[in-house]
C-alpha positions as a printed Julia matrix, in Angstrom:
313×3 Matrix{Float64}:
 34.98  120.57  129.98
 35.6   124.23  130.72
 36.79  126.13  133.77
 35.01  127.88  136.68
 35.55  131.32  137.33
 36.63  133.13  134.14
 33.8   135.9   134.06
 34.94  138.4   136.67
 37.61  140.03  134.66
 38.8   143.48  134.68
 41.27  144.23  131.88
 39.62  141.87  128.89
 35.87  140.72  127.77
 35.64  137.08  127.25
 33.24  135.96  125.15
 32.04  131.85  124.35
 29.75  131.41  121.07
 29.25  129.08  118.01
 32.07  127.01  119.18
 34.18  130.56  118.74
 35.47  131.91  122.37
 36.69  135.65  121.79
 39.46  137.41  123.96
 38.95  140.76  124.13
 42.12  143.53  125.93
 39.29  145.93  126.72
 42.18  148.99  128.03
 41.28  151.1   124.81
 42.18  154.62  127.13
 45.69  153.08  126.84
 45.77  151.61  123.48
 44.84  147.93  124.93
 48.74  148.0   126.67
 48.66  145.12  128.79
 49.53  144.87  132.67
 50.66  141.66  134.52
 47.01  141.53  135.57
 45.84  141.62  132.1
 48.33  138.88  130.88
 46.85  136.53  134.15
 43.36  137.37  132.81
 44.58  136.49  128.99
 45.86  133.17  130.77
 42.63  132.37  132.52
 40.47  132.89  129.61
 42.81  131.04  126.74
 43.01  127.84  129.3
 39.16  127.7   129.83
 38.72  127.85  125.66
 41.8   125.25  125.4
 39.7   122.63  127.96
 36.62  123.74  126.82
 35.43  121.0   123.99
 32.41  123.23  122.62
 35.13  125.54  121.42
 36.86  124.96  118.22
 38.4   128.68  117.22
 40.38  131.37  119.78
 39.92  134.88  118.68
 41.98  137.65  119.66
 41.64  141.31  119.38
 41.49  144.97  121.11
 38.95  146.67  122.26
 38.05  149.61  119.7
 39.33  150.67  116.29
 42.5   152.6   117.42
 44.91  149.53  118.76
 44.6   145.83  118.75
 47.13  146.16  121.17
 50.93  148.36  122.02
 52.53  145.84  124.23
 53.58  146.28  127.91
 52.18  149.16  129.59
 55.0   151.01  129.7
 53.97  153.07  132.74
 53.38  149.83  135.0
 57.33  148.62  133.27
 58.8   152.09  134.61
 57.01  152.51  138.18
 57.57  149.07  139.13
 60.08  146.91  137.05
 63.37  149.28  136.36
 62.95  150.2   140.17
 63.08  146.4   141.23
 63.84  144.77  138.08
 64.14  141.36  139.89
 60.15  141.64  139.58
 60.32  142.26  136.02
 62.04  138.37  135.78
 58.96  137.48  138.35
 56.74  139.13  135.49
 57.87  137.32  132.6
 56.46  133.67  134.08
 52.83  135.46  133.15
 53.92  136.54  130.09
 55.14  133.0   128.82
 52.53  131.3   130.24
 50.19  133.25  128.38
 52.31  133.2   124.98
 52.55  128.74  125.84
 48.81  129.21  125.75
 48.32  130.86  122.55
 50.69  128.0   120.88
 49.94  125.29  122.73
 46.27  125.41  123.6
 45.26  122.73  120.7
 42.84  124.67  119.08
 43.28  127.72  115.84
 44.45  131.13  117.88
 43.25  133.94  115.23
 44.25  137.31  115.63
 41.66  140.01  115.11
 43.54  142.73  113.74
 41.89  146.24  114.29
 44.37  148.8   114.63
 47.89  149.77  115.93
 49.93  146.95  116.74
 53.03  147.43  118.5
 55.94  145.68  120.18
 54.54  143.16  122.27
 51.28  143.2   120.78
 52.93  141.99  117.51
 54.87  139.2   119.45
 50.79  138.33  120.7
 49.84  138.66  116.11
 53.18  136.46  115.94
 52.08  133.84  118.75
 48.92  133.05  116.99
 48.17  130.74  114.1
 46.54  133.27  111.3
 45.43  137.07  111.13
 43.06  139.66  109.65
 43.76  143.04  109.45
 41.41  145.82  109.0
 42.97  148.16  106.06
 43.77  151.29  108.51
 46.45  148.62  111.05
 49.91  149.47  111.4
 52.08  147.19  112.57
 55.71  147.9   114.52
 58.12  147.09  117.09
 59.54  149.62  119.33
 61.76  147.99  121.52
 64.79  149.81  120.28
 62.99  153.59  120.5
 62.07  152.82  124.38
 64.69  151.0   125.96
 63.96  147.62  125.7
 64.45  144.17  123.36
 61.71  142.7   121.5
 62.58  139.2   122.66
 59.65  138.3   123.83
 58.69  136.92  120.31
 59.75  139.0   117.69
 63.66  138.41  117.57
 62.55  134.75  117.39
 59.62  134.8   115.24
 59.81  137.68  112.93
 62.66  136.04  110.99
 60.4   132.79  110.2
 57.48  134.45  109.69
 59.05  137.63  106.83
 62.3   136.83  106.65
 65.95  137.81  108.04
 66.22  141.57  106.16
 62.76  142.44  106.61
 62.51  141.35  110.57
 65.99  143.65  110.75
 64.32  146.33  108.96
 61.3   146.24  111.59
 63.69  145.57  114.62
 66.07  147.99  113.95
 64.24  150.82  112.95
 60.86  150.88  114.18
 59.13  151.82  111.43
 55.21  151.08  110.88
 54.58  148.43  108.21
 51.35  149.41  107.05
 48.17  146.58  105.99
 49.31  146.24  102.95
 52.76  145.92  103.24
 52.06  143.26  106.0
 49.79  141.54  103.35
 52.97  141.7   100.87
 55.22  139.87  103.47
 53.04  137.34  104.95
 53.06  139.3   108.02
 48.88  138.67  107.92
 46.66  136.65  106.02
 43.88  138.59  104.92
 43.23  142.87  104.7
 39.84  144.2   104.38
 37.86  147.11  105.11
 37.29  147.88  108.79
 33.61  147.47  108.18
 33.77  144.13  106.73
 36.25  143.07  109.06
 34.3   140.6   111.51
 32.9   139.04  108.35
 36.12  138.5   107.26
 37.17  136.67  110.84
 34.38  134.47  111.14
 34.34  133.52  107.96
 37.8   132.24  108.44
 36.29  130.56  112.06
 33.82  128.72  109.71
 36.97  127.01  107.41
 38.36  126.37  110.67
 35.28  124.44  112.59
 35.1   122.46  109.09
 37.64  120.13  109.71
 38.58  117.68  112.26
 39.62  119.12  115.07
 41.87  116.67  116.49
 43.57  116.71  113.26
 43.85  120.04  113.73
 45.49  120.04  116.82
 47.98  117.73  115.33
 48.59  119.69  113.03
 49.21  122.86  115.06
 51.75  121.36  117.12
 53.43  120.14  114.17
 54.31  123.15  112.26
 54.76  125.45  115.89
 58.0   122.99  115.37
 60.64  126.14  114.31
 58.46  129.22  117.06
 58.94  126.24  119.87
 62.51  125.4   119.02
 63.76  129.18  118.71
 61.96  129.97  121.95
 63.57  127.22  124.01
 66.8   128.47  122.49
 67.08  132.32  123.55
 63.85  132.44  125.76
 65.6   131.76  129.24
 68.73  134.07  128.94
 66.63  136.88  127.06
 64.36  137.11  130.09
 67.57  137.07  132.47
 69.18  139.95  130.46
 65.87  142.15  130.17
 65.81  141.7   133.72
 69.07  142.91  134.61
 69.13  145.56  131.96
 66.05  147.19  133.24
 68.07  148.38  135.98
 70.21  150.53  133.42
 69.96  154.16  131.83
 68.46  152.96  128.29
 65.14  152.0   129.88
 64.98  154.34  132.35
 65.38  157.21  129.67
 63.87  156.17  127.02
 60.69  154.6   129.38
 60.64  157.69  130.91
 60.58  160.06  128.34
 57.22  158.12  126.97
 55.56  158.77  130.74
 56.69  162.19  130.9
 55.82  163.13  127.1
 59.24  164.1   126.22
 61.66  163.56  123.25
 63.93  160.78  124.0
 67.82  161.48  124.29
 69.0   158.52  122.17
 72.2   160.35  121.08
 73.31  161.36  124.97
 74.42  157.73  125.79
 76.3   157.67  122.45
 78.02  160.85  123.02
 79.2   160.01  126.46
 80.77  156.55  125.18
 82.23  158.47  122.5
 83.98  160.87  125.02
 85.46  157.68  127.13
 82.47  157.92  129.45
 80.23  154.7   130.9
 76.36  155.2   129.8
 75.59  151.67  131.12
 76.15  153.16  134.35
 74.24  155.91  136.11
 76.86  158.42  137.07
 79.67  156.18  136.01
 81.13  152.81  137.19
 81.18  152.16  141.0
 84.98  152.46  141.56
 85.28  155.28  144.36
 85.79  154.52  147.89
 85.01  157.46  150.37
 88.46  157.58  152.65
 86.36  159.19  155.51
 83.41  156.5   156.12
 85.34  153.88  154.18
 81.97  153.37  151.73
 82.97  151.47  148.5
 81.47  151.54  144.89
 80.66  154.84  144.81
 80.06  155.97  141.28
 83.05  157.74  139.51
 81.2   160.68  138.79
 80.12  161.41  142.27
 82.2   164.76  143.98
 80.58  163.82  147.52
 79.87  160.48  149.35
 76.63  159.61  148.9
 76.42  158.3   152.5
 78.66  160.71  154.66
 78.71  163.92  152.02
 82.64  163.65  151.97
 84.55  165.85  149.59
 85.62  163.11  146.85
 87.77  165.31  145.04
């Protein structure tokens, strides 16, 4: 039994053959960056291949040979969710549901590794069960270099899948791990030539459809034991603190410094918290209180009401 109504889609190709249904994030123009409409769309399609009985394997990939896929769109995260970031929290329900999917969706989720992968497209790699990487993939997370927290999968699932140092080493500084280096770490299962890359998936698909398949779901749910357990743990206040910190300078900067193609100012917040100065604040904490229109919270930075244009001073 499969679903009705999963052909129509606009941000990913979804394809059903063999008993192997393919997700494709067809936004190659932005590196396959997902929007909220893309993650409903990823929903739609990994629920109709999870009820869908003909279907044994889930592939996932990018459209292209430049990105499997960079994460959130980061233009869509700084039009919408650091101006209201109450809708960022609305957001994340998408997100999850999506990420439940990948894990709990009964069937092998294999990731189709053909180029960049970055922030939250490594917490996608990191959702599913086994990966192949063309030789030419990078792999990263960037939370740290645009404002944000990979907690969407990577604090959690980095650590069990490489280990503490090296998930630190990728958290903290951002750096690419290249094919091989993933290979080294267990970070993918399999690297081979771009070329001979599809051969490489399927013939994993094939190992896959060879065994029983409700063992296999078993089996899956068994060993998701430690990604389930860590999620449930951190998941619910990591989505409340992304949500309230998108409203803050680090976002806004470093977010908007990647729309307007500009060199971030990481060491301007440090400096001005050096110097006694509040850079979780936009123009300082909201202490003043404007004696001539009696408005309160006024940032300490401000010389003039911001309501009434009052001399502060």
């Amino acid at each position: 039994m499969g679903l009705e109504a999963v052909k129509d889609f606009k941000d990913i190709i979804y394809e059903k053959d063999n008993m192997i249904a393919k997700l494709t994030i067809n936004r190659a123009e932005v590196y396959n960056a997902y929007t909220l409409n893309t993650l409903s769309e990823m929903s739609k399609a990994l629920l109709d291949a999870s009820w869908d009985d003909s279907v044994g394997v889930i592939v996932i990939t990018g459209a292209g040979d430049k990105a499997f896929c960079t994460g959130g769109d980061v233009a869509e995260y700084e039009s919408k969710y650091t101006k209201k970031p109450r809708d960022f929290w609305k957001w994340c329900d998408q997100f999850e549901r999506m990420h439940h999917l990948i894990r709990h969706c009964g069937k092998v989720v294999i990731a189709r590794l053909n180029g960049i992968v970055a922030g939250g497209g490594n917490e996608i790699h990191l959702s599913c069960d086994l990966s192949v990487a063309a030789e030419h993939v990078n792999i990263m997370q960037v939370g740290t270099k645009v404002g944000s927290v990979a907690a969407g999968g990577a604090t959690q699932w980095l650590p069990l899948t490489i280990g503490d140092r090296r998930a630190r080493e990728m958290l903290f500084t951002c750096d690419k791990v290249d094919a091989k280096k993933a290979l080294q770490w267990g970070l993918v299962n399999d690297v081979v030539p771009y070329e001979k890359l599809d051969e490489a998936v399927d013939k994993l698909c094939q190992k896959i459809l060879d065994k029983f398949p409700e063992c296999t779901r078993f089996t899956k749910a068994q060993v998701n034991f430690w990604k389930d357990f860590v999620w449930a743990l951190t998941w619910p206040s990591a989505r409340d603190w992304l949500s309230t910190h998108f409203a803050t300078p680090e976002p806004h900067e470093g977010m908007g410094a990647f729309v307007e193609k500009r060199q971030v100012d990481f060491r301007g917040l440090r400096k001005t918290a050096a110097e006694g100065g509040h850079p979780e604040f936009f123009w300082g904490t909201p202490t003043k209180v404007c004696q001539k229109c009696g408005s309160k919270r006024l940032p300490d930075e401000f010389k003039f009401c911001g309501v009434c244009g009052n001399n502060l001073e």
